[in-house]
VOPAGU-2260 file (C-alpha; in pm, 1 decimal, decimal comma):
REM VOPAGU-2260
SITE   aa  ch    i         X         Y         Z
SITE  UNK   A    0   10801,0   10423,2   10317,6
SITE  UNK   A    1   10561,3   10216,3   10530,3
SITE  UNK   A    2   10564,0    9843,0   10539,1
SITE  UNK   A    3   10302,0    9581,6   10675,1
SITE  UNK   A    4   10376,8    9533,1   11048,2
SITE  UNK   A    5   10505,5    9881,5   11087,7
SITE  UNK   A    6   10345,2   10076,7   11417,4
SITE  UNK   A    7   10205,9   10412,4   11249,0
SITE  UNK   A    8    9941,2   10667,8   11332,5
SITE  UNK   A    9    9775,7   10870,6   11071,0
SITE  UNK   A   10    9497,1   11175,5   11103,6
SITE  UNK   A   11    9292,8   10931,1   10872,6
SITE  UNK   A   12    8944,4   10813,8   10882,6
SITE  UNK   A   13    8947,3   10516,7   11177,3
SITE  UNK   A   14    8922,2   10191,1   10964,8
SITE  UNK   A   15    9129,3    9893,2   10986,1
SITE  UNK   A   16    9282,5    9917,4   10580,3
SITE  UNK   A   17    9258,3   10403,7   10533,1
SITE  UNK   A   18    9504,9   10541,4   10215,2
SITE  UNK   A   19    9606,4   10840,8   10388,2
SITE  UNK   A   20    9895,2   11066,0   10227,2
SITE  UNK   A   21   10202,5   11015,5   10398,0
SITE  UNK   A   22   10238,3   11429,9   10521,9
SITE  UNK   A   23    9943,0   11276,6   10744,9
SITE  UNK   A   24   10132,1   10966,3   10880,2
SITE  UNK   A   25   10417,8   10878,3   11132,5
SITE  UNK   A   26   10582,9   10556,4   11195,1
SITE  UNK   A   27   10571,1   10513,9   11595,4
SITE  UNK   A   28   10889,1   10464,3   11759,0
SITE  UNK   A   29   10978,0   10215,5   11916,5
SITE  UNK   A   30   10985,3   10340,1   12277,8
SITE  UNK   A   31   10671,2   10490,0   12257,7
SITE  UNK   A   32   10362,0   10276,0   12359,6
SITE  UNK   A   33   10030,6   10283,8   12150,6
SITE  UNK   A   34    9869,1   10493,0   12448,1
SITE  UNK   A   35   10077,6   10774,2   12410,4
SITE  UNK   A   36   10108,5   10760,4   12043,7
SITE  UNK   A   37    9714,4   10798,6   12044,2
SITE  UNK   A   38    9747,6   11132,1   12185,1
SITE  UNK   A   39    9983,1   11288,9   11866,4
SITE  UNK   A   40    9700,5   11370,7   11632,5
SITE  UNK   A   41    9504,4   11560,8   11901,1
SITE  UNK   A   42    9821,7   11725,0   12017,3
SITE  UNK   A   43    9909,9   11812,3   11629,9
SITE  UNK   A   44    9611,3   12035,7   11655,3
SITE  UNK   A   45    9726,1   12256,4   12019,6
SITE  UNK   A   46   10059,5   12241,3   11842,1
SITE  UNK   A   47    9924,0   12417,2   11498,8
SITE  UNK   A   48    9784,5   12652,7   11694,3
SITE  UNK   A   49   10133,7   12778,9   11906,1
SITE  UNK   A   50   10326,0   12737,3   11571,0
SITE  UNK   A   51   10034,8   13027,1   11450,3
SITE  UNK   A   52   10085,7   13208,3   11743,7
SITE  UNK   A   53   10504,6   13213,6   11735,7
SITE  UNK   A   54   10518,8   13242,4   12119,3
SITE  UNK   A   55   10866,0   13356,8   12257,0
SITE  UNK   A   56   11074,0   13237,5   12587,4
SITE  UNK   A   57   10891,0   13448,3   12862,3
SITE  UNK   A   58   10564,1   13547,4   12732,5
SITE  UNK   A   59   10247,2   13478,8   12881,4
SITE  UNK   A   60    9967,3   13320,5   12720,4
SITE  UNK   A   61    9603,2   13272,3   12787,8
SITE  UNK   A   62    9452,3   12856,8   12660,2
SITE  UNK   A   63    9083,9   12885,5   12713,0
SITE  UNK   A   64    8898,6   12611,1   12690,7
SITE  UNK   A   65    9047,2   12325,7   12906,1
SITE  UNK   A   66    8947,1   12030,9   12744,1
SITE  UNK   A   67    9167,8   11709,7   12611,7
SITE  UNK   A   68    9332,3   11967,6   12321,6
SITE  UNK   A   69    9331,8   12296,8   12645,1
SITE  UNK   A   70    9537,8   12070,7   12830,8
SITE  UNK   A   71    9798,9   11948,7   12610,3
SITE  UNK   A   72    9801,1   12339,8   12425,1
SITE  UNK   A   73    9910,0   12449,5   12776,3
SITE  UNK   A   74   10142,2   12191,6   12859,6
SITE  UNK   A   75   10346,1   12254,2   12519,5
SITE  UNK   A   76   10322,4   12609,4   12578,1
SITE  UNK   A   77   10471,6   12589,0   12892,8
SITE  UNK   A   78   10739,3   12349,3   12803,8
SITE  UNK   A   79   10852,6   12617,3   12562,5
SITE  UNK   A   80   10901,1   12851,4   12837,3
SITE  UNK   A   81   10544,0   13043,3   12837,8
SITE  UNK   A   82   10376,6   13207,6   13157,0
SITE  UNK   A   83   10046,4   13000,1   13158,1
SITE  UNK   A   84    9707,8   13078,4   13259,5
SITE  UNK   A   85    9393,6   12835,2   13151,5
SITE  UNK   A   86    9040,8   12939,4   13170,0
SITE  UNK   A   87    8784,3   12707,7   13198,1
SITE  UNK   A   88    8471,4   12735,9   13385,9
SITE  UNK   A   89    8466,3   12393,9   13495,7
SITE  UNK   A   90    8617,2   12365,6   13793,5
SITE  UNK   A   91    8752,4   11996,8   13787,6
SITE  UNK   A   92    8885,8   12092,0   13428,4
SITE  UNK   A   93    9091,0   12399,3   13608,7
SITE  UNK   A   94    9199,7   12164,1   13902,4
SITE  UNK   A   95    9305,2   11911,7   13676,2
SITE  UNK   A   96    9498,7   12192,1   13469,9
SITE  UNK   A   97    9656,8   12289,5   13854,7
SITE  UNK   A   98    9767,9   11926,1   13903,2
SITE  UNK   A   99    9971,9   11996,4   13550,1
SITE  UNK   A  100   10163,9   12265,3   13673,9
SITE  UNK   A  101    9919,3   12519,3   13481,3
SITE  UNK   A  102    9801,1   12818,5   13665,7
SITE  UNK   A  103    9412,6   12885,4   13633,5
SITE  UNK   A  104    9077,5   13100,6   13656,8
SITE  UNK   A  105    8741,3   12947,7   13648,7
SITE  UNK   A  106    8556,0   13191,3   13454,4
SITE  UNK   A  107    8538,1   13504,5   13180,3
SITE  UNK   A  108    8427,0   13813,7   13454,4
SITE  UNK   A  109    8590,0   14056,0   13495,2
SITE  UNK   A  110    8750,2   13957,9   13842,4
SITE  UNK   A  111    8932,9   13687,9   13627,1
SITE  UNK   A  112    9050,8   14003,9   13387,5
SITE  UNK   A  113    9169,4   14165,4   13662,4
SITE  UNK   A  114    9385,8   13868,5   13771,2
SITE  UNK   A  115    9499,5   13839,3   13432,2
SITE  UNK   A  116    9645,0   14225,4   13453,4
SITE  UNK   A  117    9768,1   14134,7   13796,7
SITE  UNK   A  118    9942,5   13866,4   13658,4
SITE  UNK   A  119   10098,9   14074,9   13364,6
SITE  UNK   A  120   10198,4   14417,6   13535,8
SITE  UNK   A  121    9874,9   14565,5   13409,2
SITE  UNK   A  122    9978,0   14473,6   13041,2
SITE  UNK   A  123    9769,9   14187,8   12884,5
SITE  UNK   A  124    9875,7   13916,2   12776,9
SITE  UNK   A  125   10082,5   13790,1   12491,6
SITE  UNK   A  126    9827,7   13595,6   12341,0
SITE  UNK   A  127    9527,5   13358,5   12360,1
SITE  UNK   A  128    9466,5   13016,2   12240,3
SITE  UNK   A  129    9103,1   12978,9   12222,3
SITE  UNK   A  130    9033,9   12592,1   12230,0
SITE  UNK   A  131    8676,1   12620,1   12380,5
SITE  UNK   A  132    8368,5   12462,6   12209,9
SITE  UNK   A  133    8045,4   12694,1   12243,5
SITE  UNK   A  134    7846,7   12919,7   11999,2
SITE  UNK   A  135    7890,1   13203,8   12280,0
SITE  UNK   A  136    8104,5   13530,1   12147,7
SITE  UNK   A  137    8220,5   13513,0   12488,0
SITE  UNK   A  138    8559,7   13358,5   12452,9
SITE  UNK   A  139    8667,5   13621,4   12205,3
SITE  UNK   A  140    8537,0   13904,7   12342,7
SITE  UNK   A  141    8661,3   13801,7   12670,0
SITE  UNK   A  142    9036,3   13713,8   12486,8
SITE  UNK   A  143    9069,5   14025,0   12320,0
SITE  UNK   A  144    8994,9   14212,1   12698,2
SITE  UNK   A  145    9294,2   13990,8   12793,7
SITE  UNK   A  146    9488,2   14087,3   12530,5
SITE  UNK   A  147    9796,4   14364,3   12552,6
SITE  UNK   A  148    9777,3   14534,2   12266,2
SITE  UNK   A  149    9975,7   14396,4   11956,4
SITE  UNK   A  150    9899,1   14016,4   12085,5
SITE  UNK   A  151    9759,8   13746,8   11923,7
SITE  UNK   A  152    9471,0   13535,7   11914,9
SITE  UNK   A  153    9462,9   13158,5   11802,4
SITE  UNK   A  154    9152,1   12982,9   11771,9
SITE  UNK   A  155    9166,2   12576,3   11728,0
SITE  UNK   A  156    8848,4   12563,2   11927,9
SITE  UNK   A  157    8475,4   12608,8   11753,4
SITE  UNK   A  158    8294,7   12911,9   11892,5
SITE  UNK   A  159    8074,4   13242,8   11793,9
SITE  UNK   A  160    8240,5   13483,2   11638,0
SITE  UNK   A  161    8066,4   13811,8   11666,8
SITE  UNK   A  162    8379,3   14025,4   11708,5
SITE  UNK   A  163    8367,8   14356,5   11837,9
SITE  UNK   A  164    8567,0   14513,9   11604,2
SITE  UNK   A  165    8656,3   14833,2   11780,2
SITE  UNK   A  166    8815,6   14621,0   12068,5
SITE  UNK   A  167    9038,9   14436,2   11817,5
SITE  UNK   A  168    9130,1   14762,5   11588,9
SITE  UNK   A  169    9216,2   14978,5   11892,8
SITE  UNK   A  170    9473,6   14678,5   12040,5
SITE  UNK   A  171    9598,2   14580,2   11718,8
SITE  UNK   A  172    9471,1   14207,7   11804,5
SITE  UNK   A  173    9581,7   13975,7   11566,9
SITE  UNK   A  174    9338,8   13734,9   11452,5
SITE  UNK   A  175    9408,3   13362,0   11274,2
């Protein structure tokens, strides 16, 4: 459905001639500059990760990790009509996450957990979208803390995974 001369980006190996199956492919409109288009493969991956979590008008969700794929996870969850809070423990990352609209805490303690049950009525949140990249347990553990019980946790991010089982079993956490 592609011909030469046709503006398309593809999650395919960068090469100038790729055979890429065509689930993996979309023809760039025309509106829509090669600079933005650039950013649809990364976003594809934030965006897999919402779809797994099936957030709901209202709820509040946790991204942590506010990297390229943080930022744009938050942004789409907050376009769909989330309560946001990023966690990153770089502090430019969080400011530039502030500039975004995107309400932050700047590390995993449990001063930042209390602001999270602050920020929730003492309830947790929703869920978590774990896009951090570190072998620490850390994320998790401190995710499933943030977690009400019933929520979910999404990982798109790369890190330990060491679960504390008990935590997860007594909330109910849901896991993908």
């Amino acid at each position: 459905e592609f011909k030469i001369g046709d503006r398309v980006v593809s999650n395919g190996p960068h090469a100038e001639i790729v055979s890429v199956s065509k689930n993996l492919c979309a023809k760039i409109p025309n509106n829509v500059s090669y600079e933005k288009a650039s950013f649809s493969v990364v976003a594809s991956i934030g965006l897999q990760g919402i779809r797994l979590a099936s957030p709901t008008f209202g709820e509040t969700f946790l991204v942590s990790g506010l990297g390229l794929i943080g930022l744009m996870t938050a942004q789409l969850l907050k376009a769909n009509g989330c309560n946001v809070i990023g966690l990153d423990p770089d502090k430019e990352k969080c400011k530039l996450a502030k500039s975004f609209g995107i309400d932050t805490i700047d590390s995993d303690s449990d001063s930042s957990l209390n602001y999270i049950f602050n920020k929730t009525n003492g309830i947790g949140v929703d869920g978590v979208i774990v896009a951090a990249s570190t072998s620490s347990n850390e994320p998790i553990k401190f995710a499933a803390n943030a977690c009400r019980k019933r929520g979910r946790i999404i990982l798109v991010g790369v890190v330990g995974l060491n679960f504390e089982r008990n935590l997860f079993y007594k909330k109910e956490i849901n896991f993908q």
